[in-house]
N, C-alpha and C positions, 0 to 999 in steps of 0.2 A: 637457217633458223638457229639462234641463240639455244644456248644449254638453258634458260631463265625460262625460255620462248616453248622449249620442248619439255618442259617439266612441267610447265601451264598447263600443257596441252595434256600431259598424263593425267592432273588432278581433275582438270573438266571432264575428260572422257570416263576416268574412274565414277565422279561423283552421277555425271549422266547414267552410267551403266546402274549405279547403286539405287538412284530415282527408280529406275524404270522396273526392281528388282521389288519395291514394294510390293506387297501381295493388296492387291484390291480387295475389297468389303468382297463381291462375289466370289472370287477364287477363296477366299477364307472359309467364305461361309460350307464350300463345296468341300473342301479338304475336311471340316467339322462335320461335316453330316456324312463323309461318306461316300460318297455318290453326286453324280452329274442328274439335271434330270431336263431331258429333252423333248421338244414339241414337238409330233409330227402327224401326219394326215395320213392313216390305214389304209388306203382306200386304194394304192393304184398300182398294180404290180409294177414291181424294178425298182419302185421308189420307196417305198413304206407300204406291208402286209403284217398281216399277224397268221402264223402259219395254223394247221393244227394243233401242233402242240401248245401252242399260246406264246412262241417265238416271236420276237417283232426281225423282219428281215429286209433288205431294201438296200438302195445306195444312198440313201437321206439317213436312213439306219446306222450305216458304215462310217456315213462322215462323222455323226454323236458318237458311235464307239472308239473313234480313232481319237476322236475327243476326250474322253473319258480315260482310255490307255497314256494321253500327252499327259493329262492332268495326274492322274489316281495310280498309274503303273496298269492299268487293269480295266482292259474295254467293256467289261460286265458288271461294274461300278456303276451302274448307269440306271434311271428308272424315265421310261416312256409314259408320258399321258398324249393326249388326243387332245389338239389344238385346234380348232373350227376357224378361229381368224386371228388376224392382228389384235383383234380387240382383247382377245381372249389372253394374250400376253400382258397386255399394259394391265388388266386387271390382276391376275395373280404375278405377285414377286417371285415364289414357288421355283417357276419356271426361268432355268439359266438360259438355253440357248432355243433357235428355234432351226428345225431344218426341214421340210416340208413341201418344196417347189413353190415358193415366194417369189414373184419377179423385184427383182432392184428396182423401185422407184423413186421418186422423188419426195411428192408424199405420204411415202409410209415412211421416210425417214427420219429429219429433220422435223417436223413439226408435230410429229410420235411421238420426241424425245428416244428414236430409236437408231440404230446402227445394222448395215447391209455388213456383212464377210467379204472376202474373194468368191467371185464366179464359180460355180461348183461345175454348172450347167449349160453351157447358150442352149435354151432353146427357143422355137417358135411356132407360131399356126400356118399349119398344110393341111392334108391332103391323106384321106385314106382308103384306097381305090382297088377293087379287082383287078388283079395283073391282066387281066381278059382284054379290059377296058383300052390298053394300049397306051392309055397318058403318063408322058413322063414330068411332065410341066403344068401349075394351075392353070395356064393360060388354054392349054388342053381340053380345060372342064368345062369352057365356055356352051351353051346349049344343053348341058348336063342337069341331072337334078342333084342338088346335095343337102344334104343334113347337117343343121347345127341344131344347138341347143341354144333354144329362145330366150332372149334376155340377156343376153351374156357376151361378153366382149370379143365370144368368139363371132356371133351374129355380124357383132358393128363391123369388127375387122372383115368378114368375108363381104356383107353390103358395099364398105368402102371400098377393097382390092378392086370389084368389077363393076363398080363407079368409075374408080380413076382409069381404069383399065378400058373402060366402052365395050364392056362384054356382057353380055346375057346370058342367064343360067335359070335354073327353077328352084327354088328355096324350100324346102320340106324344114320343116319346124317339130324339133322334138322337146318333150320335157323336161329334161334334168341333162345337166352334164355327168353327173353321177352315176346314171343306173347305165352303168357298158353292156351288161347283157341287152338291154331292149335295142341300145344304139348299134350294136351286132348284130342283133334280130334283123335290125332293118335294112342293112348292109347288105347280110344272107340271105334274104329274100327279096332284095330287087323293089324296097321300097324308096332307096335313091344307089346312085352309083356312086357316090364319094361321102365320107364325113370328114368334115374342119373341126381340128384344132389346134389343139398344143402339140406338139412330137410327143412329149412327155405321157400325157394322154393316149395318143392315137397308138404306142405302141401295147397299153396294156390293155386296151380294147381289143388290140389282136389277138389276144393270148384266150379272148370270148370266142373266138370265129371257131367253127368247126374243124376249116382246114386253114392255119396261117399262111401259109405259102401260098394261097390263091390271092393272097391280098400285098398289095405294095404300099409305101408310105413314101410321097413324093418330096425330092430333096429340094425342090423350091419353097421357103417360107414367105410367108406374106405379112408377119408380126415377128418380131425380136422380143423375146422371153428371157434376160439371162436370169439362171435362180442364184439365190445365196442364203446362206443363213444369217439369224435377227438374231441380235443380242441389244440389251438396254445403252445408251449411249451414257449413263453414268457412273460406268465402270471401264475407262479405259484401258485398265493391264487386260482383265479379262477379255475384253474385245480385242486386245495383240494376239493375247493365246491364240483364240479361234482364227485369227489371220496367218497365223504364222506355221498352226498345227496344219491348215491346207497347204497352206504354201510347201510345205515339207512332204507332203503325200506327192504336189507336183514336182517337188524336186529331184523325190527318190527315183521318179521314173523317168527324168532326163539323166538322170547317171545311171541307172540302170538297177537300183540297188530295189529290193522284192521281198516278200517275205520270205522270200525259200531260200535268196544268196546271205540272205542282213547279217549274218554271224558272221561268214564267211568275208564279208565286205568291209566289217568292220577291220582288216586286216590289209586295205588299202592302200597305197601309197598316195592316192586320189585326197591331196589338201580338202576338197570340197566334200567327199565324201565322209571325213574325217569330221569333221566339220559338223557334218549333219548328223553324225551317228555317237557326235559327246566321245568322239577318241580325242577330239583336241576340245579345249569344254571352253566355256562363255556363252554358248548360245542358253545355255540352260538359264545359267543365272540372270542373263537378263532379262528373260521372261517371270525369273521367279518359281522353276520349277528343277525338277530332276536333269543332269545332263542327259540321262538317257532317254527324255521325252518323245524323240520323233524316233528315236529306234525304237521304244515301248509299241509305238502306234505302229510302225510300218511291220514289224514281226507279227502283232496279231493281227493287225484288219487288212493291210498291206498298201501297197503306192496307189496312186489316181488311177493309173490302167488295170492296174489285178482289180481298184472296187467296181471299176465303169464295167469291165468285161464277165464279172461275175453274176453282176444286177444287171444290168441293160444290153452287153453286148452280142452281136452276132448270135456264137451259141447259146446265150438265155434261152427263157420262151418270151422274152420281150421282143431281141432279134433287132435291135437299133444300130445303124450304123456311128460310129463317133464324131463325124464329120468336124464340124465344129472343135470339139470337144478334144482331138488329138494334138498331140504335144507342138509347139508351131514351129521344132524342127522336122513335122512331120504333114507341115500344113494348115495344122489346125491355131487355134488362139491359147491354148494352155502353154502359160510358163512359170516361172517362179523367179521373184527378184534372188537377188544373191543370200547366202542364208552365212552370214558372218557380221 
């Protein structure tokens, strides 16, 4: 390459960098008022609650706060409203991001005028069975009676499975996906042996059961769920942020960096982790923000596994395994492209 050839190449990569450094109408507006303010659904322990004190808490929670810390320095920047649907986004502008257990689909996307994140979540509909019962597999439930909630995708998806499958089962029909106590009730008393649905679901339906530990959640799924958070597709720096601030919660946990080492890490000889913690800077500015943006986020709310394991994991009372969900040097499908 010519010195003409390689000085091109400076000025384009400059000028692209400098592009990409514009602040969108939303990031603007969010730095002016203050505060991030995010959608989510109260409703399902591990993911989004509102505690006694009037705390909103959750791993949907954590992802908006870590949000908030990339953007503002300061994951309490932040103001929650209660989002009921997609619809409820496209009508108020208000609302920057949304996190909530949204599955990625096709058309809520594109023809929304809307934008899916990186994978927060895989998950999908099983299986939420008395350890008694013995089944480790849906094909297990075969002859069994089970519970869903009518109307609802979880229905068609369990009709289908033991359609394609030529299995027979007995179908108890409950009212709302929503009210966990009654679908507990019903659980606990022997009015079916199993309820379908989502993982996401069935683990905070366990946290209703009198005694969790008498209940399993079977690791065969019959639907793919991945969730992600929605942002407006006419704002694309903003919609980098939110890809990139995940991306860095997965990344700090392939290197190993945490909220409790992140000072001391910063201290690295680790190029990548240098990288990611603004000791060596660019990544800040091309997003348009602070170089310390993903160490801001990972020092208060922490990497993927501290948020997955505080909300959802094993010791929770949610009690979920990561399956999925763990790093895919570890098995699982979480990874992070390169952060430079």
């Amino acid at each position: 390459m010519s010195r003409l050839q390689r000085a091109s190449l400076v000025v384009a990569v400059t000028l692209g960098v400098a592009a990409i450094a514009e602040a969108g109408p939303r990031l603007e507006a969010i730095k002016r008022r203050g505060f991030l303010t995010c959608g989510v659904e109260p409703i399902v322990a591990g993911f989004a609650e509102v505690d006694a004190a009037g705390r909103y808490r959750g791993f949907d929670v954590d992802i908006c706060r870590a949000l908030a810390a990339a953007v503002l320095g300061n994951p309490d920047k932040i103001k929650f409203v209660t989002l009921l649907s997609v619809a409820d986004l496209r009508r108020s502008d208000d609302v920057d991001v949304v996190s909530r257990r949204l599955t990625w689909e096709l058309r809520r996307e594109t023809p929304l005028g809307l934008l899916f994140g990186p994978i927060t979540f895989y998950d999908g509909q099983s299986f939420l069975v008395p350890a008694k019962l013995g089944a480790t597999t849906p094909r297990q439930l075969a002859g069994r009676s089970i519970c869903v909630a009518g109307g609802t995708v979880f229905e068609l998806n369990l009709n289908v499975y033991f359609e394609s499958e030529k299995l027979r089962f007995e179908k108890v029909v409950l009212e709302s996906p929503h009210k966990f106590d009654e679908i507990a009730q019903a659980l606990a008393g022997g009015r079916c042996q199993a309820y379908s649905a989502d993982v996401s679901e069935l683990g905070a339906i366990r946290t209703r059961l009198p005694r969790r530990d008498d209940f399993q959640i079977l690791s065969g799924h019959i639907s793919r769920e991945p969730l992600a958070p929605l942002v407006r597709a006419d704002d694309t720096e903003f919609f980098t942020i939110v890809r990139w601030t995940i991306h860095a919660l997965i990344n700090a946990e392939e290197l190993g960096v945490t909220s409790k080492n992140v000072d001391a890490m910063r201290k690295s000889a680790n190029l990548d982790v240098q990288r990611l913690l603004g000791v060596v800077p660019g990544n800040g500015a091309a997003l348009g923000l602070s170089e310390s943006w993903a160490y801001d986020a990972i020092r208060t709310v922490g990497n993927y596994g501290e948020i997955f394991d505080k909300n959802l994991g094993r010791a929770s009372p949610v009690g979920l395994e990561r399956g999925l969900n763990r790093l895919s040097s570890d098995g699982g499908l979480m990874y992070a492209p390169p952060l430079r």
